[in-house]
C-alpha positions as CSV (number, residue, x, y, z in Angstrom):
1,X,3.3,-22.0,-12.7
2,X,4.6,-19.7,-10.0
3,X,8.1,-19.3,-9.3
4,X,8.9,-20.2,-5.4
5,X,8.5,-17.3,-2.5
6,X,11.7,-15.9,-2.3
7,X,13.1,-15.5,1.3
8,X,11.9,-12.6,3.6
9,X,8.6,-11.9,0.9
10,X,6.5,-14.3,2.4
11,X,2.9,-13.0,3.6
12,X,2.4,-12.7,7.7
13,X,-0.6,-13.8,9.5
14,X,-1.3,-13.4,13.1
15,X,-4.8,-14.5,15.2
16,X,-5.4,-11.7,17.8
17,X,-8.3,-9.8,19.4
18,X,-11.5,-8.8,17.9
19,X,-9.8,-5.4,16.4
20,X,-8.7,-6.6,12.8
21,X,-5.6,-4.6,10.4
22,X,-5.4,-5.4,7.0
23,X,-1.7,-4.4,5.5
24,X,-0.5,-3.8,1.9
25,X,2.8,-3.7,0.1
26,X,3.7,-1.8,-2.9
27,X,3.9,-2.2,-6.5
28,X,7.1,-4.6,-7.4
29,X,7.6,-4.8,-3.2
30,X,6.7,-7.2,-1.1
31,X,5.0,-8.0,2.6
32,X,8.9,-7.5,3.5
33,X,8.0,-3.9,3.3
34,X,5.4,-3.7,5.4
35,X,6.3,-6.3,8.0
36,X,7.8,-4.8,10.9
37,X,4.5,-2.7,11.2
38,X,2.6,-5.7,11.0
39,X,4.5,-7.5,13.7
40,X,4.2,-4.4,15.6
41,X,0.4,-4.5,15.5
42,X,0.6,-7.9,16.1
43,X,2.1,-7.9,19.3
44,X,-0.3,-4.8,20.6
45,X,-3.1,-8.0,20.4
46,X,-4.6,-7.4,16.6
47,X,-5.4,-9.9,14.2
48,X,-3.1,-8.7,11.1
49,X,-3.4,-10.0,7.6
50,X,-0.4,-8.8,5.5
51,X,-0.7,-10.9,1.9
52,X,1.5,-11.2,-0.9
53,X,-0.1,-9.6,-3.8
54,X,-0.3,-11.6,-6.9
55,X,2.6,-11.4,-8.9
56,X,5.0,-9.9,-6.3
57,X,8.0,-11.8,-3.8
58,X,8.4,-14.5,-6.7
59,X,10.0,-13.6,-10.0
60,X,9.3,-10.6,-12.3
61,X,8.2,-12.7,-14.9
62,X,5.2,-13.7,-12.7
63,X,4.3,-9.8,-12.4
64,X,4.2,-9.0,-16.1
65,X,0.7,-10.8,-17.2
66,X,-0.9,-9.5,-13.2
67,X,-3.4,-6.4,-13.7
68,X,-5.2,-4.1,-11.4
69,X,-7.7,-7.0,-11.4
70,X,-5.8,-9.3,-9.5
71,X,-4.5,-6.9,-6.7
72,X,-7.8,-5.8,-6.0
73,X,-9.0,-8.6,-6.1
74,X,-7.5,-9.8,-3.6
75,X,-7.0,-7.4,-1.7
76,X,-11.0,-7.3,-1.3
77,X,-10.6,-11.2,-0.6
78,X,-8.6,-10.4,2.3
79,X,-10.3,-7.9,3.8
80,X,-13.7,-9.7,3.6
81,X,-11.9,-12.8,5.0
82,X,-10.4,-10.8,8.0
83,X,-13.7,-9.2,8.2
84,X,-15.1,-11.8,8.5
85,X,-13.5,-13.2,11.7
86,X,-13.5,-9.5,13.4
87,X,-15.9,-6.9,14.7
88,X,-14.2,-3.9,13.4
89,X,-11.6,-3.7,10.6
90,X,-8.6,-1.0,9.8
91,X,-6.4,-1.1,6.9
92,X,-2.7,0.3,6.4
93,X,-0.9,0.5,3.0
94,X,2.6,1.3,1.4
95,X,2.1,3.4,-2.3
96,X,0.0,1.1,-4.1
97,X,-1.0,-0.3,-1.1
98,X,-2.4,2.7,-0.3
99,X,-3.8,3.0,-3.1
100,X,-5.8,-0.4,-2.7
101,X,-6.2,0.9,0.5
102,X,-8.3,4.2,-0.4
103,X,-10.3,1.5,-3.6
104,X,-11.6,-0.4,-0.5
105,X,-12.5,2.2,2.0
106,X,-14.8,3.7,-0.9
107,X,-16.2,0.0,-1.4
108,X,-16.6,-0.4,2.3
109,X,-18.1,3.0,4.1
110,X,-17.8,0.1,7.2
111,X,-13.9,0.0,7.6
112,X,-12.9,2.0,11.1
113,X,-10.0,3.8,9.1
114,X,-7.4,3.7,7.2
115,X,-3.7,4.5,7.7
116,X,-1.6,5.1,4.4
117,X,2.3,5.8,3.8
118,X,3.1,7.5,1.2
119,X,0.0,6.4,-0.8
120,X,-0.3,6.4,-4.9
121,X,-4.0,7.4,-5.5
122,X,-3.7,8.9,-9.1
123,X,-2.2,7.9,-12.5
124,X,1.3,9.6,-13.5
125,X,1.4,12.8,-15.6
126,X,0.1,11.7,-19.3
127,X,3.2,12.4,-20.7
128,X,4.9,10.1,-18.9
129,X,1.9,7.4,-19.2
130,X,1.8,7.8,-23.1
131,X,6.1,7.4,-22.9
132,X,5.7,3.7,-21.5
133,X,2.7,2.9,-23.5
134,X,5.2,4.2,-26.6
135,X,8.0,1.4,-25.1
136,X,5.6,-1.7,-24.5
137,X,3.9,-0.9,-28.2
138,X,7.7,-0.9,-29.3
139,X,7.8,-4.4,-27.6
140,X,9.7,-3.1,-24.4
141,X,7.9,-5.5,-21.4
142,X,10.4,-4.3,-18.8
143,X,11.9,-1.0,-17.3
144,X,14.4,0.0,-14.6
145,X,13.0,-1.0,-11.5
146,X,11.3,1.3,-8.7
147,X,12.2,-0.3,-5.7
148,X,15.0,0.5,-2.9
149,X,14.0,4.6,-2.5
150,X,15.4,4.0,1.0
151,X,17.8,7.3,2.7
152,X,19.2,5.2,5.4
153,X,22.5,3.1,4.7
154,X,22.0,-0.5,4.4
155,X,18.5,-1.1,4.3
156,X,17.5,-3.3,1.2
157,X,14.0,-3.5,0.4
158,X,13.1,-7.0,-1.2
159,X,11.4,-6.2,-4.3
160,X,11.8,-6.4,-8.3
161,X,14.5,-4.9,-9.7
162,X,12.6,-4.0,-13.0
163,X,8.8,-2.6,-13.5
164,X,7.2,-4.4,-16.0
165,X,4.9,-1.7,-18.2
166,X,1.7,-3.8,-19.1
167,X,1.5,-4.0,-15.3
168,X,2.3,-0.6,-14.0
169,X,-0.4,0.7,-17.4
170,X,-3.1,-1.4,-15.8
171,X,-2.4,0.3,-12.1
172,X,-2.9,3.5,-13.8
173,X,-6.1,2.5,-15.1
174,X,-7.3,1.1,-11.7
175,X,-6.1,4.6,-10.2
176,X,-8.6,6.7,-12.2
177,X,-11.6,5.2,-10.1
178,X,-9.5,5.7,-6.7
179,X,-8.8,9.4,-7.4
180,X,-12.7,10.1,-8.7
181,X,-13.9,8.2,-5.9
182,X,-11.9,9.9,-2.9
183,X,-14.4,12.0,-1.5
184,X,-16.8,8.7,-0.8
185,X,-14.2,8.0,2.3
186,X,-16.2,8.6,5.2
187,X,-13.5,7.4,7.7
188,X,-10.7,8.8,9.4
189,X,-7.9,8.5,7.7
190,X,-3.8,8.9,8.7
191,X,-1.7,9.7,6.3
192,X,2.4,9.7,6.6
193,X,4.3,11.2,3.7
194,X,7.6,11.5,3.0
195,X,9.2,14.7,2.3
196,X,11.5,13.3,-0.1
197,X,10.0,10.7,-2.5
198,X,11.2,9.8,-5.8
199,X,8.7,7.5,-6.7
200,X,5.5,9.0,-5.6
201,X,4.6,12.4,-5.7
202,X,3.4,14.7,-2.7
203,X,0.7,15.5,-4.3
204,X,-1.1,12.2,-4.3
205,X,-1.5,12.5,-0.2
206,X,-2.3,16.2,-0.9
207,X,-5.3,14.9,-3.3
208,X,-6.3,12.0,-0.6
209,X,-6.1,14.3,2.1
210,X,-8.1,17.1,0.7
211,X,-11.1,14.9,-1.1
212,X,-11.8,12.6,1.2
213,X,-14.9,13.6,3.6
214,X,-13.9,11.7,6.8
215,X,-11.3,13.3,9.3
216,X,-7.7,13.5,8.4
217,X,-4.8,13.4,10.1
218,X,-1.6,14.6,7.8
219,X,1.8,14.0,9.1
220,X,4.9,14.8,7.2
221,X,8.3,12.7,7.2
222,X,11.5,14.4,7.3
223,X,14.5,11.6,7.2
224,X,13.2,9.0,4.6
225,X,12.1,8.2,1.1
226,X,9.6,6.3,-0.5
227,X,9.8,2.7,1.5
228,X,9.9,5.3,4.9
229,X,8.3,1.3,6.8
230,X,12.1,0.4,6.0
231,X,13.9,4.2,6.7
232,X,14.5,6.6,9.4
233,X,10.9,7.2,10.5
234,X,9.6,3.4,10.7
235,X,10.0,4.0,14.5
236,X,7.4,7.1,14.1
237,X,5.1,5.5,11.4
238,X,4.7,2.6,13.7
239,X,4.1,4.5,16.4
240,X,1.6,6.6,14.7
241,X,-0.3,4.2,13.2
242,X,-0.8,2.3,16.6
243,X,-1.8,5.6,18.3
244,X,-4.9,6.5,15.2
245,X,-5.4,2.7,15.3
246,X,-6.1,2.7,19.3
247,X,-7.8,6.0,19.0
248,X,-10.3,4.8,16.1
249,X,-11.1,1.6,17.8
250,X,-12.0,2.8,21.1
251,X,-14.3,5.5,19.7
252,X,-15.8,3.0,17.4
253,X,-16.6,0.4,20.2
């Protein structure tokens, strides 16, 4: 059993026009994240699905037995259900998010695009990989959390304050496919990284923009962190994102 939603996690849900965005939270985040961009969408007339990923916006301990599995899963149970209701789909993503994001435009060479902030698309370094596999073997199940990378004073990101390792070991796993499977991405893709991230490196938008095959569109954040949906440049990620999204949907009409 599930522990309760916690206030401000819950998923968002909005009936629009024909044009349909799929949006993703992070690892350990929440739809909280990702919500004002959803909203934002929302009210330019899309239909928006933002879900709470399994295991997330509850309690930690409900994260610990989830595996790249389950995200996916549904993640692609979302985006067949929105697709399902709409002629054309896009889909935006946070870090693992983005991640999920890239796993389902190579499933699905029929998504419009995809726009992704500050995207994890590849495992860590080994070393580091083999370090936590070292702690959970030594019967370590939790480590400092990742959440709250945020520059600007008093935002608070509603995440988990601990990682759990089994977790974050399986999302490595599922990351080995996204990263050998980049250059199947046909469509154009946005990407908006932060200069300054101390979760996720640089280099993962680096990878995603130089494998995949469709057209890119890099642009490079100056005033935020990791959660940048939450930081200085929300204002110019949402803005952004609705520009590629109008763009891709009128050419694809």
């Amino acid at each position: 059993m599930t522990a309760p939603v916690q206030p401000g996690c819950e998923p968002f849900s909005a009936s629009g026009g024909p044009d349909g965005v799929l949006v993703l939270h992070g690892f350990t985040g929440s739809p909280h994240s990702m919500r004002p961009i959803a909203e934002q969408l929302a009210n330019r007339g899309y239909t928006v699905e933002l879900p709470l990923l399994p295991g997330h916006g509850t309690a930690i301990t409900d994260l610990i037995p989830m595996r790249w599995e389950d995200w996916s899963s549904a993640a692609e149970a979302a985006f067949e259900d929105l697709a399902a209701r709409c002629n054309r789909v896009a889909v935006v993503g946070l870090s693992m998010g983005g991640g999920l994001t890239a796993w389902l435009a190579e499933r699905h060479p029929e998504i419009t695009g995809i726009a992704v902030v500050n995207p994890l698309v590849q495992p860590i370094a080994a070393e580091l990989l083999e370090a936590g596999i070292q702690l959970l073997d030594a019967g370590l199940e939790v480590v400092d959390g990742i959440g709250n990378d945020i520059a600007k004073d008093g935002a608070n990101e509603l995440s988990y304050s601990g990682t759990p390792l089994a977790a974050a070991a399986s999302l490595m796993g599922g990351l080995e496919d996204v990263a050998a499977n980049l250059p199947t991405i046909s469509c154009p893709v946005l990407v908006l990284t932060s200069r300054q991230d101390h979760v996720v490196t640089t280099d993962n938008s680096e990878l995603l923009a130089d494998r995949v095959t469709g057209t890119v569109e890099h642009f490079w954040l100056e005033r935020s962190y990791h959660v940048a949906t939450l930081d200085f440049d929300a204002d110019v990620i949402e803005a952004e994102t609705i520009r590629f999204l109008e763009t891709i949907f009128e050419e694809a009409a």
